[in-house]
Predicted model as a PDB file, atoms N, CA, C, CB and O in Angstrom, pLDDT in the B-factor column:
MODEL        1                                                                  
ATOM      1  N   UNK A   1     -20.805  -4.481  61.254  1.00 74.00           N  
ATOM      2  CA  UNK A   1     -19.891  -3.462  61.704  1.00 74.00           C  
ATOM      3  C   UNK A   1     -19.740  -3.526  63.235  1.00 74.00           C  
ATOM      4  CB  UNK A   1     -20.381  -2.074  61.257  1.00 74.00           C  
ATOM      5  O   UNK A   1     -18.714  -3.370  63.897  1.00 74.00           O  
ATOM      6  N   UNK A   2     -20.881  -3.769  63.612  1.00 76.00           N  
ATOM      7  CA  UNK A   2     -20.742  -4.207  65.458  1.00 76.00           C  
ATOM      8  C   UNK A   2     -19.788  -4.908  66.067  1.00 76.00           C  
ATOM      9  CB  UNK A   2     -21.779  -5.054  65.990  1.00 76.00           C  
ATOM     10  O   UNK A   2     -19.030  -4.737  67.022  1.00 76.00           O  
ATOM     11  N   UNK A   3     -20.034  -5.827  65.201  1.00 85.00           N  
ATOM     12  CA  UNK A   3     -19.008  -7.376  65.238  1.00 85.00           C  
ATOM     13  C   UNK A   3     -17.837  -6.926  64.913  1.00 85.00           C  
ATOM     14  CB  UNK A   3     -19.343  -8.719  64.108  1.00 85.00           C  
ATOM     15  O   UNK A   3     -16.931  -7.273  65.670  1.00 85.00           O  
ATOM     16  N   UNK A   4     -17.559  -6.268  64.036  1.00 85.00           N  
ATOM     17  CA  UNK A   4     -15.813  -5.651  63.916  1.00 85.00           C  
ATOM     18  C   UNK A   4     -15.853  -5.135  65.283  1.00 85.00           C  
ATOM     19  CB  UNK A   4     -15.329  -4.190  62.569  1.00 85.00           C  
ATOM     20  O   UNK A   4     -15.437  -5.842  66.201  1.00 85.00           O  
ATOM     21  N   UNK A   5     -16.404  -3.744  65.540  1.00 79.00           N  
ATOM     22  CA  UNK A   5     -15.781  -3.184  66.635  1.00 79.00           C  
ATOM     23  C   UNK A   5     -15.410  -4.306  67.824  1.00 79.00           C  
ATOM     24  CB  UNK A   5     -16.732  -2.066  67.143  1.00 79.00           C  
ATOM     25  O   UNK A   5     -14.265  -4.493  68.235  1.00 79.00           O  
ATOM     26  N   UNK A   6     -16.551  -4.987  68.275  1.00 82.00           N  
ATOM     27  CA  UNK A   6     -16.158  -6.027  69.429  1.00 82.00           C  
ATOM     28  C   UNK A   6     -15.369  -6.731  69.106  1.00 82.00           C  
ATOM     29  CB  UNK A   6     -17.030  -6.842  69.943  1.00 82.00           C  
ATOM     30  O   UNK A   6     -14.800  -7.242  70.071  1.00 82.00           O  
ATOM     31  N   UNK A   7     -14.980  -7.075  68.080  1.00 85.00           N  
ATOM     32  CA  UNK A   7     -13.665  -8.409  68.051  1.00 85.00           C  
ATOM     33  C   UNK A   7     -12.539  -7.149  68.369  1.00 85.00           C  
ATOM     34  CB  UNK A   7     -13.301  -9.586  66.021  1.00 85.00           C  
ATOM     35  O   UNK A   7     -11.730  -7.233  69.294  1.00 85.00           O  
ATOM     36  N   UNK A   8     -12.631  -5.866  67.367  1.00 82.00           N  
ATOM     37  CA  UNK A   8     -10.907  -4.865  67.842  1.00 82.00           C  
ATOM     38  C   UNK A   8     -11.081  -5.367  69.078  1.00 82.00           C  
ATOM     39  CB  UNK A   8     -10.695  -2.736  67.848  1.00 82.00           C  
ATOM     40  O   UNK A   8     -10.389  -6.273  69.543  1.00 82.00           O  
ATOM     41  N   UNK A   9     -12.380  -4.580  69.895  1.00 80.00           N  
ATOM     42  CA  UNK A   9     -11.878  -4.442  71.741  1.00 80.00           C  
ATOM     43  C   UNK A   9     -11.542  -5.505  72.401  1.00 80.00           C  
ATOM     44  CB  UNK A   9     -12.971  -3.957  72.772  1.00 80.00           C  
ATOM     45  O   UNK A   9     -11.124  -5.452  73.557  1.00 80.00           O  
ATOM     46  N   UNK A  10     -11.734  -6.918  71.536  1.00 84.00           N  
ATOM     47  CA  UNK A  10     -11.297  -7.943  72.473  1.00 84.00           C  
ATOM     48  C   UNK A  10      -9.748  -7.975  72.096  1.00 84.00           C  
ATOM     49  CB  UNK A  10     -12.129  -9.449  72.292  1.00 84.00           C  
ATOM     50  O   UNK A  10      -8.876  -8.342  72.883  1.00 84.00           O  
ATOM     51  N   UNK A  11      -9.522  -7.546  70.803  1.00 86.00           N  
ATOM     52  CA  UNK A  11      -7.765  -7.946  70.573  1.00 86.00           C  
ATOM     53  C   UNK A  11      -7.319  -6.990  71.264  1.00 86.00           C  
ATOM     54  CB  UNK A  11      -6.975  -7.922  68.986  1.00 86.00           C  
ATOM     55  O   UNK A  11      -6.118  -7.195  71.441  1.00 86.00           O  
ATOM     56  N   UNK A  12      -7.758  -5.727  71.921  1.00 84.00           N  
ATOM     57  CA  UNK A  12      -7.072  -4.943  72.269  1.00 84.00           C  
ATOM     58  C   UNK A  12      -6.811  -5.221  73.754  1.00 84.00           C  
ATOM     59  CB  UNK A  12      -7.557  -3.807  71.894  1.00 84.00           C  
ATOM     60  O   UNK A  12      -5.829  -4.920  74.433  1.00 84.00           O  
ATOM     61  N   UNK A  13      -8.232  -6.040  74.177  1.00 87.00           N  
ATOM     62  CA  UNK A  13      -8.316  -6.619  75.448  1.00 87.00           C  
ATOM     63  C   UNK A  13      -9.321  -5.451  76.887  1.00 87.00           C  
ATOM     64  CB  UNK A  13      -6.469  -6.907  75.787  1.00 87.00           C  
ATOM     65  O   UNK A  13      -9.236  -5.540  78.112  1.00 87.00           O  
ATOM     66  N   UNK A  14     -10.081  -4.581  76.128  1.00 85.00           N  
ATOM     67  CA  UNK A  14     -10.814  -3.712  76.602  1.00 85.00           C  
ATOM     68  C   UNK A  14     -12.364  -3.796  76.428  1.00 85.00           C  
ATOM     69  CB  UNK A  14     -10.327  -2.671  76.146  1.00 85.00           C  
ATOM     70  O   UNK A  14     -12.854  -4.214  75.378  1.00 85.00           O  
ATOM     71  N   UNK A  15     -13.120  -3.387  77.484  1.00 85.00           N  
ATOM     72  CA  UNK A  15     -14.380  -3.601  77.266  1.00 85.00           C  
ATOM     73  C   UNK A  15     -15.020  -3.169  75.923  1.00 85.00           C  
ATOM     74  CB  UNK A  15     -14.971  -3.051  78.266  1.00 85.00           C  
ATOM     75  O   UNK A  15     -14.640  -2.145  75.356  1.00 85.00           O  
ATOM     76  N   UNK A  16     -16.054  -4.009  75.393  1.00 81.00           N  
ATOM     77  CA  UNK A  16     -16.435  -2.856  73.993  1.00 81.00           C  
ATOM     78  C   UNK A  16     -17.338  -1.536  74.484  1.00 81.00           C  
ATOM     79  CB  UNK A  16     -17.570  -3.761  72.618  1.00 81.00           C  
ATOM     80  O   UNK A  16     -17.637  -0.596  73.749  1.00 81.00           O  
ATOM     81  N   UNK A  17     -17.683  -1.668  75.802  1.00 85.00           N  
ATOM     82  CA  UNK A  17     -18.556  -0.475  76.103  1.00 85.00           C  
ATOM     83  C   UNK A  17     -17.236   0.714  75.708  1.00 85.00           C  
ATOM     84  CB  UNK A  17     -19.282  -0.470  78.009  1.00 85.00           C  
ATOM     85  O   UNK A  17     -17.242   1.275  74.612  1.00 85.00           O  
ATOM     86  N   UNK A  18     -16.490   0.904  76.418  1.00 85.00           N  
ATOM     87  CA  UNK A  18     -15.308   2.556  75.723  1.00 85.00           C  
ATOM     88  C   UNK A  18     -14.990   2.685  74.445  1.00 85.00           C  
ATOM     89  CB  UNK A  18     -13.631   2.673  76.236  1.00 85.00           C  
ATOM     90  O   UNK A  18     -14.617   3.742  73.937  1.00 85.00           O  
ATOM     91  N   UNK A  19     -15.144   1.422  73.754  1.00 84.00           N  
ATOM     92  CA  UNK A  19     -14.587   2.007  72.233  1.00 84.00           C  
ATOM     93  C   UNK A  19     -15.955   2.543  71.620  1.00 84.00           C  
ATOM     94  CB  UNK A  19     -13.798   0.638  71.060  1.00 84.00           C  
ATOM     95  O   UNK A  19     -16.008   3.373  70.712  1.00 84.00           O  
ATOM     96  N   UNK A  20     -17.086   1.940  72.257  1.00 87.00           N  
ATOM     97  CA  UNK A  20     -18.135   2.756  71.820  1.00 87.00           C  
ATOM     98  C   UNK A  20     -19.031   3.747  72.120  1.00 87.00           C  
ATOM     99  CB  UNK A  20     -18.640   2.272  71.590  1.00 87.00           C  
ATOM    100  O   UNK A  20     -20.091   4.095  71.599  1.00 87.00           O  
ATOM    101  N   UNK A  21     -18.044   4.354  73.592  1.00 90.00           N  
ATOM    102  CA  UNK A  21     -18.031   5.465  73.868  1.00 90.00           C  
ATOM    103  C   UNK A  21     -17.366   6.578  73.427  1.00 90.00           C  
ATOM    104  CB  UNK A  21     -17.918   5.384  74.686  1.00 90.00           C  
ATOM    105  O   UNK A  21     -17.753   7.744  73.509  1.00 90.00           O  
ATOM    106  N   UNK A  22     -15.954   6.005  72.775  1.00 89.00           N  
ATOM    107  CA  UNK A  22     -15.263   7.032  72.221  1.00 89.00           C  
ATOM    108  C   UNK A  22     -15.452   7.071  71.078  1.00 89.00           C  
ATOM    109  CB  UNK A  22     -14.096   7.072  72.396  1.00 89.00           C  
ATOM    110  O   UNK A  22     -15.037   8.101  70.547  1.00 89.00           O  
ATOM    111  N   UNK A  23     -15.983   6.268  70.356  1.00 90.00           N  
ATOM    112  CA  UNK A  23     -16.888   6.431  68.738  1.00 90.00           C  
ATOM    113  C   UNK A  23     -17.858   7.537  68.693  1.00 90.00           C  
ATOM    114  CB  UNK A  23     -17.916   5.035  68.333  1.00 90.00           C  
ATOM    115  O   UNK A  23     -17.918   8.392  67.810  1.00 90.00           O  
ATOM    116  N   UNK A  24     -18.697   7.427  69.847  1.00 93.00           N  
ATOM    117  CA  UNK A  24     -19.692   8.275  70.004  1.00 93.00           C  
ATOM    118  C   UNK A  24     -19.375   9.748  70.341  1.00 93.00           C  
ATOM    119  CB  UNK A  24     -20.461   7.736  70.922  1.00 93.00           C  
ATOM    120  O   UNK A  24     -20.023  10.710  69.928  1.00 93.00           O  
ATOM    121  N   UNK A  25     -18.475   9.791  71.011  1.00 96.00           N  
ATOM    122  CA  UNK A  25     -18.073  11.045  71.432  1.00 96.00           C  
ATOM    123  C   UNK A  25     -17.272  11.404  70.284  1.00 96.00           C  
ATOM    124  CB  UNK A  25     -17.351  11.098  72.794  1.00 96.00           C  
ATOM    125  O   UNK A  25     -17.094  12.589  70.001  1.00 96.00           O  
ATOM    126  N   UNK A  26     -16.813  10.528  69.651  1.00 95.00           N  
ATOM    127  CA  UNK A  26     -15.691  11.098  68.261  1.00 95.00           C  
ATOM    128  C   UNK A  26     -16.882  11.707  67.250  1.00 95.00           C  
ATOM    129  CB  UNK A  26     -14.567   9.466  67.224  1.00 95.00           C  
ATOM    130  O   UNK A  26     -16.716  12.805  66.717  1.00 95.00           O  
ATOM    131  N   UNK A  27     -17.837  11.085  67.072  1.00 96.00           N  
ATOM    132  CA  UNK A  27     -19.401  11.632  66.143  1.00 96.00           C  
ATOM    133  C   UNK A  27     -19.747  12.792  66.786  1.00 96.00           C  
ATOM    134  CB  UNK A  27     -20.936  10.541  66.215  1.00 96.00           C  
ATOM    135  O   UNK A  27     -19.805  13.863  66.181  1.00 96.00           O  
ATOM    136  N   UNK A  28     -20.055  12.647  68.323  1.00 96.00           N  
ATOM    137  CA  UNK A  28     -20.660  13.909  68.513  1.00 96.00           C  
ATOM    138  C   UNK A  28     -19.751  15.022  68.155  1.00 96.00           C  
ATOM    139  CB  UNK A  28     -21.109  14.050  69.874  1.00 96.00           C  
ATOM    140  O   UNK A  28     -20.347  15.979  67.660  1.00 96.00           O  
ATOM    141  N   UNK A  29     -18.608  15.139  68.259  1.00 94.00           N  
ATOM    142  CA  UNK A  29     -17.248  16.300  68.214  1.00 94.00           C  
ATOM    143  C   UNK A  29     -17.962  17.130  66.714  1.00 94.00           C  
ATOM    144  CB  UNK A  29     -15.097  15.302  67.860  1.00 94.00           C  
ATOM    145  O   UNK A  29     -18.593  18.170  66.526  1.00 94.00           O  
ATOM    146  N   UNK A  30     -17.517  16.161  65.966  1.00 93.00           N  
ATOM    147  CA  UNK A  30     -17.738  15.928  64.150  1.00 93.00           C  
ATOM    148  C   UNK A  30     -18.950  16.957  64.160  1.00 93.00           C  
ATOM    149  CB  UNK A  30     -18.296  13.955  63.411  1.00 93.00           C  
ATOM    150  O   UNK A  30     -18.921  18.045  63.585  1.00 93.00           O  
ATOM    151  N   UNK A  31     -20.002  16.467  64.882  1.00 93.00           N  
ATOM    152  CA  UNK A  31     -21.469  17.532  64.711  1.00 93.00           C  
ATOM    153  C   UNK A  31     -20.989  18.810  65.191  1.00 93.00           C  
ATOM    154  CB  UNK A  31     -22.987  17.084  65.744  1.00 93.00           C  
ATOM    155  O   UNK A  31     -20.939  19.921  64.664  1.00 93.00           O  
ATOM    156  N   UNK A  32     -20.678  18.408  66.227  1.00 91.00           N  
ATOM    157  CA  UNK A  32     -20.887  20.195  66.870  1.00 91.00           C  
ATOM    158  C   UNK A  32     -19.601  21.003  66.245  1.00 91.00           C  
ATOM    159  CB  UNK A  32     -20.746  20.367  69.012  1.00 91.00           C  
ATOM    160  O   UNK A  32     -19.899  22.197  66.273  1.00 91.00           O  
ATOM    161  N   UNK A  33     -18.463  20.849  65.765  1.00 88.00           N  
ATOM    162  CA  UNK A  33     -16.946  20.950  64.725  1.00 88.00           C  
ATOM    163  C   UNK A  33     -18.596  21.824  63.796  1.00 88.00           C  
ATOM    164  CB  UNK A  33     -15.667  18.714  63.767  1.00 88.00           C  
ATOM    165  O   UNK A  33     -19.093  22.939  63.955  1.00 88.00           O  
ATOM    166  N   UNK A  34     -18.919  20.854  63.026  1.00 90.00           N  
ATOM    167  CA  UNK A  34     -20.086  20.946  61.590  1.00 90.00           C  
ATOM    168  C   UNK A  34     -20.614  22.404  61.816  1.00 90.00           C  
ATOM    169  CB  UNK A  34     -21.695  19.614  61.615  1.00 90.00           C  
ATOM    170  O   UNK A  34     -20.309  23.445  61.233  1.00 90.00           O  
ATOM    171  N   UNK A  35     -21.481  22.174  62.817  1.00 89.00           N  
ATOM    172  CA  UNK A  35     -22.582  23.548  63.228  1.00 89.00           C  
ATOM    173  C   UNK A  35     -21.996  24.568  63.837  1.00 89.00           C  
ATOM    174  CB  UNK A  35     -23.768  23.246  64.257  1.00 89.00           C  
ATOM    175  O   UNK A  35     -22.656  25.594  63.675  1.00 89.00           O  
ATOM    176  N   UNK A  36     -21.093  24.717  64.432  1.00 84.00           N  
ATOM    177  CA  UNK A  36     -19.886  25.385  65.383  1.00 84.00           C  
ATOM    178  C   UNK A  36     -18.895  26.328  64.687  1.00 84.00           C  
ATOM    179  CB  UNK A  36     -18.942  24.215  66.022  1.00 84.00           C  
ATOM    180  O   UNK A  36     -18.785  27.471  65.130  1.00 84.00           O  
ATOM    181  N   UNK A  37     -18.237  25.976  63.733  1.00 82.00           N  
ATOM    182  CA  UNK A  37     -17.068  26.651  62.998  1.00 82.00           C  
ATOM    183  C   UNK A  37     -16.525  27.257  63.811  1.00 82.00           C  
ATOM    184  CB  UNK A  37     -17.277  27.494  61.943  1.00 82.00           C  
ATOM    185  O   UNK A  37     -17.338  28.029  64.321  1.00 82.00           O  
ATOM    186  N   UNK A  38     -15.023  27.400  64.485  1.00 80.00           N  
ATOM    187  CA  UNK A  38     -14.698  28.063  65.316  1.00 80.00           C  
ATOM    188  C   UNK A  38     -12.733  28.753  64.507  1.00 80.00           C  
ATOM    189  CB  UNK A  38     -14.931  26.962  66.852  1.00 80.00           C  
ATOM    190  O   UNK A  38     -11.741  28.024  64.480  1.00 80.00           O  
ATOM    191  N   UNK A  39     -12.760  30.193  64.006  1.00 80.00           N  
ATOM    192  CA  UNK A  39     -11.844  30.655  63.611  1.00 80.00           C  
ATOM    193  C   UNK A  39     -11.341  31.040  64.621  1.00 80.00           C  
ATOM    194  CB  UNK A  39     -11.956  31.365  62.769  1.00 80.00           C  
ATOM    195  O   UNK A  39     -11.832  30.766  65.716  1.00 80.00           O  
ATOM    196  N   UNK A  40      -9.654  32.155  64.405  1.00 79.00           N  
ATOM    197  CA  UNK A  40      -9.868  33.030  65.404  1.00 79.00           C  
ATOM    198  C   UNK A  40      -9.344  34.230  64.773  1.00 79.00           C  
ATOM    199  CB  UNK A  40      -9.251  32.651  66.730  1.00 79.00           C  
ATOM    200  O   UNK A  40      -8.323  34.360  64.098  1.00 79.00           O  
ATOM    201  N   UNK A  41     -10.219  35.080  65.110  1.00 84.00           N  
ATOM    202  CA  UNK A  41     -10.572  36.963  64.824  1.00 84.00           C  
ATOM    203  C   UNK A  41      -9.220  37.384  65.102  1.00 84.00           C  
ATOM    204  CB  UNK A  41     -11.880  37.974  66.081  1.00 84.00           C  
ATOM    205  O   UNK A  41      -8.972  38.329  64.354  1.00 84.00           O  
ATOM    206  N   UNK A  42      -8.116  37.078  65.928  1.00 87.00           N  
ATOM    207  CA  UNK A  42      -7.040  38.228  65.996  1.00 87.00           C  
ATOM    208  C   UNK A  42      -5.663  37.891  66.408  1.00 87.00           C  
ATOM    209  CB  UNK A  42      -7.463  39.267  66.946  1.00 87.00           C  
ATOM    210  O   UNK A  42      -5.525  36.668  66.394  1.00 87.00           O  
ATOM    211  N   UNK A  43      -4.910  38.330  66.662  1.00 89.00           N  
ATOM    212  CA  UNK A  43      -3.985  37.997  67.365  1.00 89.00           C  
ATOM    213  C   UNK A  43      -2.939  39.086  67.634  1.00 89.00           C  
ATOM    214  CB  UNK A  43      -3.526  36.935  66.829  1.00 89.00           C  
ATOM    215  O   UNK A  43      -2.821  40.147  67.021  1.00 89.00           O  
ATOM    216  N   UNK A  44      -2.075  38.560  68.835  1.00 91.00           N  
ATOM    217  CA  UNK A  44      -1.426  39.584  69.248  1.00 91.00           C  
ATOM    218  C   UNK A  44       0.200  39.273  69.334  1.00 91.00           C  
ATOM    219  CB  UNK A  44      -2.062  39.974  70.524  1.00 91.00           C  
ATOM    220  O   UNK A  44       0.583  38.118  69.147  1.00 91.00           O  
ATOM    221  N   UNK A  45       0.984  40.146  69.572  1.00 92.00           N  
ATOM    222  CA  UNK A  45       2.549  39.798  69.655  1.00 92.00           C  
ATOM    223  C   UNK A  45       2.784  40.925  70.482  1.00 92.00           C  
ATOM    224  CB  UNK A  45       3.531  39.734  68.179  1.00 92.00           C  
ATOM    225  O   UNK A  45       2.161  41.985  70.548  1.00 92.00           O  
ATOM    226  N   UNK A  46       4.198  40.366  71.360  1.00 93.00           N  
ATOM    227  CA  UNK A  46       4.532  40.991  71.945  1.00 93.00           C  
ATOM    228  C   UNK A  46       6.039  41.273  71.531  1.00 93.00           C  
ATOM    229  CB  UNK A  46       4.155  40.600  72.996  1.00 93.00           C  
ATOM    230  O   UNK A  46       6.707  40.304  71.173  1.00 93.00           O  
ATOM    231  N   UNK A  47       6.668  42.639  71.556  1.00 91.00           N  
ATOM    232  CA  UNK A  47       7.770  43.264  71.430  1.00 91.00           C  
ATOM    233  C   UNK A  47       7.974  44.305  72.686  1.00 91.00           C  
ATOM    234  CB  UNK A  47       7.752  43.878  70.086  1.00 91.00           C  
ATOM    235  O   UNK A  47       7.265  44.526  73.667  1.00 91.00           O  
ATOM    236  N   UNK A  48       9.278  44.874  72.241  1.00 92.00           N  
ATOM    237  CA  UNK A  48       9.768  45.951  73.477  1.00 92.00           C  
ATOM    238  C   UNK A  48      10.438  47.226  72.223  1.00 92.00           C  
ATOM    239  CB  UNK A  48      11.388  45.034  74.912  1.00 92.00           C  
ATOM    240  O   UNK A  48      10.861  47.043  71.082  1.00 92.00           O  
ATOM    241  N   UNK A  49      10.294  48.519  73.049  1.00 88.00           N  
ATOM    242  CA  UNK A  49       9.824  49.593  72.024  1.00 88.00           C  
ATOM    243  C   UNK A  49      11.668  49.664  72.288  1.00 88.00           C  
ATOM    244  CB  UNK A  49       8.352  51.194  72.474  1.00 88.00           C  
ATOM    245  O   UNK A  49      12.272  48.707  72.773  1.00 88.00           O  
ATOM    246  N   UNK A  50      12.311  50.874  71.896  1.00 88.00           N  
ATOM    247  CA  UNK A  50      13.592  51.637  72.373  1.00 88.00           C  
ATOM    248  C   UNK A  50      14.016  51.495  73.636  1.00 88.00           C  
ATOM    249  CB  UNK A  50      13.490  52.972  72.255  1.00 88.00           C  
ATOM    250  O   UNK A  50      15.056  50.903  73.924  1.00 88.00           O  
ATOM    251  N   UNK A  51      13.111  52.117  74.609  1.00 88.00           N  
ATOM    252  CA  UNK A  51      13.477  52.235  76.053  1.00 88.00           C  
ATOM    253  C   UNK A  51      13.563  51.177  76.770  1.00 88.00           C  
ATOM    254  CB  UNK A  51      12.699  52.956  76.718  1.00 88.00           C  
ATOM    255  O   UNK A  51      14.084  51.089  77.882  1.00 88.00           O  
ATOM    256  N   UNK A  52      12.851  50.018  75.908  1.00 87.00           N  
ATOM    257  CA  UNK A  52      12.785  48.671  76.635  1.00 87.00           C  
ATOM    258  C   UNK A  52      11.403  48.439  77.532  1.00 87.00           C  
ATOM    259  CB  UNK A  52      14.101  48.583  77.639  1.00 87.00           C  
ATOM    260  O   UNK A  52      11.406  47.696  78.514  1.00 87.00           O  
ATOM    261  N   UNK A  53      10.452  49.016  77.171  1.00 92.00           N  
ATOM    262  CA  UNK A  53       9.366  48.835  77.330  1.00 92.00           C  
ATOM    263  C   UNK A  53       8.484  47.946  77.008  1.00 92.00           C  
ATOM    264  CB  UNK A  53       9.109  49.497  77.125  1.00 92.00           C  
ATOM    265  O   UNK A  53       8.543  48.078  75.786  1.00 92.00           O  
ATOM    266  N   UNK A  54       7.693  47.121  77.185  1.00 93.00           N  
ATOM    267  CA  UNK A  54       7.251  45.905  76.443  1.00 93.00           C  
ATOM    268  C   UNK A  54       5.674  46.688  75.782  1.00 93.00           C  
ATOM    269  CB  UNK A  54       7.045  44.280  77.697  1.00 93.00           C  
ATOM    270  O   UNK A  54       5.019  47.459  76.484  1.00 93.00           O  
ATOM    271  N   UNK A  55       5.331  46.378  74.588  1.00 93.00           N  
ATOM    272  CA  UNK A  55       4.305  46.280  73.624  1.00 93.00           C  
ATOM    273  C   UNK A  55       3.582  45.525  73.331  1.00 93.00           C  
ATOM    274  CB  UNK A  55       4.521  46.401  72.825  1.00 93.00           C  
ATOM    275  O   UNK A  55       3.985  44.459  72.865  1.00 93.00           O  
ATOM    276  N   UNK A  56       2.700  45.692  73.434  1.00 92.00           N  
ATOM    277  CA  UNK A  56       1.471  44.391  73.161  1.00 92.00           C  
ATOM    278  C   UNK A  56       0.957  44.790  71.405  1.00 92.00           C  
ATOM    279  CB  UNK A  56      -0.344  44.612  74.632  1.00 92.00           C  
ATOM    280  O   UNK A  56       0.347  45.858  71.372  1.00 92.00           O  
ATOM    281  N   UNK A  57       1.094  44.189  70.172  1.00 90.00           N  
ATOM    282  CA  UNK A  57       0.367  44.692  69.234  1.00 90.00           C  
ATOM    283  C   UNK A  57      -0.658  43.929  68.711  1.00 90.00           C  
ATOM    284  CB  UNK A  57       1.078  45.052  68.359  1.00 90.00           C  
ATOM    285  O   UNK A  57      -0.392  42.881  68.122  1.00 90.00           O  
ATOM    286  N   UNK A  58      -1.894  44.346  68.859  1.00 90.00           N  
ATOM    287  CA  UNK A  58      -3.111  43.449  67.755  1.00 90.00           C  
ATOM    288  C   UNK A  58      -3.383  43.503  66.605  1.00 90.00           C  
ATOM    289  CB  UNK A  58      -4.293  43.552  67.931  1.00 90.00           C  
ATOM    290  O   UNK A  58      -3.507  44.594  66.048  1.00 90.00           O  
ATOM    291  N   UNK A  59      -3.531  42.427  66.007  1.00 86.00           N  
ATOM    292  CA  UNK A  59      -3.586  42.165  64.401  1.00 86.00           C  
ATOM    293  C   UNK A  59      -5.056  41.725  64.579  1.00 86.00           C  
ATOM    294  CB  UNK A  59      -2.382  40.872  63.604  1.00 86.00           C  
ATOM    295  O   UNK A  59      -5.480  41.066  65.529  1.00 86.00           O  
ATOM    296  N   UNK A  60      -5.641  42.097  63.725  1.00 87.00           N  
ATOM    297  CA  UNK A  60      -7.174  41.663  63.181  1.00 87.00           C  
ATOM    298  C   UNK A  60      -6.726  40.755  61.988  1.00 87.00           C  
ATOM    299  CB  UNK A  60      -8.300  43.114  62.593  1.00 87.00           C  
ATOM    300  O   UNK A  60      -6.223  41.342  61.030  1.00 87.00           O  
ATOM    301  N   UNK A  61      -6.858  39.283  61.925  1.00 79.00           N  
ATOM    302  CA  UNK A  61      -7.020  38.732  61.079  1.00 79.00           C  
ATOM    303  C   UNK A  61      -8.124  38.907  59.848  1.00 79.00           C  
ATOM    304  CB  UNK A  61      -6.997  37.897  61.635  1.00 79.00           C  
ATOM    305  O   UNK A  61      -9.229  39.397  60.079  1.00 79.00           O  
ATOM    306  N   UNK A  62      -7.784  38.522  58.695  1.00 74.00           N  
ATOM    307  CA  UNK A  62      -8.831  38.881  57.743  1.00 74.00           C  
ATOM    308  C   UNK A  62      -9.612  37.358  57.422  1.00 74.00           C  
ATOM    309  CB  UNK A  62      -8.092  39.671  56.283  1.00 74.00           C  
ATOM    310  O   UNK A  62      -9.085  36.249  57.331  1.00 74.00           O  
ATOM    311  N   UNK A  63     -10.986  37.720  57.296  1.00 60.00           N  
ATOM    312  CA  UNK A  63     -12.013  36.622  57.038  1.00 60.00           C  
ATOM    313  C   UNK A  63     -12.029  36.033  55.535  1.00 60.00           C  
ATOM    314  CB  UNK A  63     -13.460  37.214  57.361  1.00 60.00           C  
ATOM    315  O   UNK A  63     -12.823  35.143  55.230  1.00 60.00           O  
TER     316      UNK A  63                                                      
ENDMDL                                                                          
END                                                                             
């Protein structure tokens, strides 16, 4: 599998040290994505009432 990666980086014409930096960093993402879970709790919109006033409204998303 080594040998694959270094032949891509030579067709690509780049050192193999970055593609196997960005392998690594693509794995680490994957872990911490894994242990991490990151939703998001709410959200907001903005409107303008009658008078032309602007409104901020929050929604609590449901889990």
């Amino acid at each position: 599998m080594l040998k694959g990666i270094m032949e891509f980086a030579y067709l690509l014409g780049v050192d193999s040290f970055w593609i196997f930096l960005i392998l690594g960093l693509l794995l680490l993402l994957g872990i911490v994505k894994c242990l991490y879970p990151w939703q998001p709790k709410g959200k907001s919109k903005k409107t303008k009432d009658k008078l032309g006033n602007e409104v901020i409204i929050y929604y609590q998303l449901e889990e």
